[in-house]
C-alpha positions in Angstrom: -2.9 -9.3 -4.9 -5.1 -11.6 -3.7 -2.6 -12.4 -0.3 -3.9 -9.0 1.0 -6.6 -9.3 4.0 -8.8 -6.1 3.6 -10.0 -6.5 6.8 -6.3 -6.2 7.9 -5.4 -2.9 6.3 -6.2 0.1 7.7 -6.5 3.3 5.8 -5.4 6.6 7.3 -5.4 10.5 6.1 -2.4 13.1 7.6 -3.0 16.6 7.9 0.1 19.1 7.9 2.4 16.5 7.6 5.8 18.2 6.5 6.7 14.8 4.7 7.1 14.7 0.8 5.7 11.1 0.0 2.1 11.3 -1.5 0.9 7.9 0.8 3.5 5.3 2.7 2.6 2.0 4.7 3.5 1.2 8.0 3.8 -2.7 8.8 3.2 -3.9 12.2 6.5 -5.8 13.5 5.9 -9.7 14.4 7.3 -8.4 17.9 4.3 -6.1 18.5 2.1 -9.3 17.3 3.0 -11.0 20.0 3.3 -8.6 22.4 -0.5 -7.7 21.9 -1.8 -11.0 20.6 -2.8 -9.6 17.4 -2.4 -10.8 13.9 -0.3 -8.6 11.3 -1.9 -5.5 10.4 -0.4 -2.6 7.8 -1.6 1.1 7.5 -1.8 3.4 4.5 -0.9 7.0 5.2 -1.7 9.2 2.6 -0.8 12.9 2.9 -3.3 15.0 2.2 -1.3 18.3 1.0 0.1 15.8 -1.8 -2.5 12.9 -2.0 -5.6 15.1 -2.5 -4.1 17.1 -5.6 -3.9 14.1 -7.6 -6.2 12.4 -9.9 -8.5 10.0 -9.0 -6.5 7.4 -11.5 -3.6 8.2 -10.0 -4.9 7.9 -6.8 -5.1 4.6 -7.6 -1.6 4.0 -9.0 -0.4 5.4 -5.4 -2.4 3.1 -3.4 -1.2 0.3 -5.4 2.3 1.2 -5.0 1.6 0.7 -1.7 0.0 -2.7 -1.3 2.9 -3.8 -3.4 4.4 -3.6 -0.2 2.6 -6.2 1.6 4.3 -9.5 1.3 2.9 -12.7 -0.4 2.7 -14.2 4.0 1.0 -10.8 5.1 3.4 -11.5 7.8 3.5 -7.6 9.0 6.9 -6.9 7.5 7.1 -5.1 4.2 8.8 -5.8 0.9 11.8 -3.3 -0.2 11.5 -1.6 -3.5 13.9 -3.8 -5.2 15.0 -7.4 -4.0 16.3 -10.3 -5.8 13.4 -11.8 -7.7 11.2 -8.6 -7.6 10.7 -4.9 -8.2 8.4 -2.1 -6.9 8.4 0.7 -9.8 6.3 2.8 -12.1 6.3 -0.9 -14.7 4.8 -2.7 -12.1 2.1 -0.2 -11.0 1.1 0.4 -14.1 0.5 -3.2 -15.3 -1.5 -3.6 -12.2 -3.4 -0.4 -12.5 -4.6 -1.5 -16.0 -5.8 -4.6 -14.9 -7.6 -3.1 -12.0 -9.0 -0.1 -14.6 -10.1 -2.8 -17.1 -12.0 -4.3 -14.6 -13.3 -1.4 -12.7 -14.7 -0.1 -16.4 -16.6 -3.6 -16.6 -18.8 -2.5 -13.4 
């Protein structure tokens, strides 16, 4: 995931949201861009009711699933969970997350 600028993405914790997702991302539409003069930007939400009761690896399998998101041009759209030539699910994650725990351990 090397396309991701982590300057460019913004972390951000809900309280007494009534939604049911553990985290989502929130892309920032080319239209708003221009209208500010601001490159793209994305947001991770997590919801603390949900977020906070996980593990701390799993925690990490969340926040993947959401940079999964991002697109390859970190244009400021987002990437659906499935689409011709690629797929957002657990298989994915979970490849990712070892490679990220492998290295992590290495620290």
């Amino acid at each position: 995931m090397s396309h991701i600028d982590s300057r460019r993405v913004i972390c951000f914790r809900s309280r007494g949201s009534s939604s049911r997702a553990r985290a989502r991302i929130w892309s920032f539409p080319r239209v708003w861009q221009q209208a500010l003069k601001l490159p793209a930007y994305y947001i991770i939400e997590v919801i603390d009711k949900h977020f906070d009761k996980l593990s701390k690896k799993d925690k990490d399998r969340v926040l993947i699933h959401e940079l999964l998101h991002i697109p390859k041009n970190f244009s400021g759209s987002l990437v659906p969970h499935r689409g011709r030539n690629h797929r957002i699910d657990s298989r994915k994650v979970e490849e990712l997350f070892k490679i990220y725990d492998n290295d992590s351990s290495r620290r």
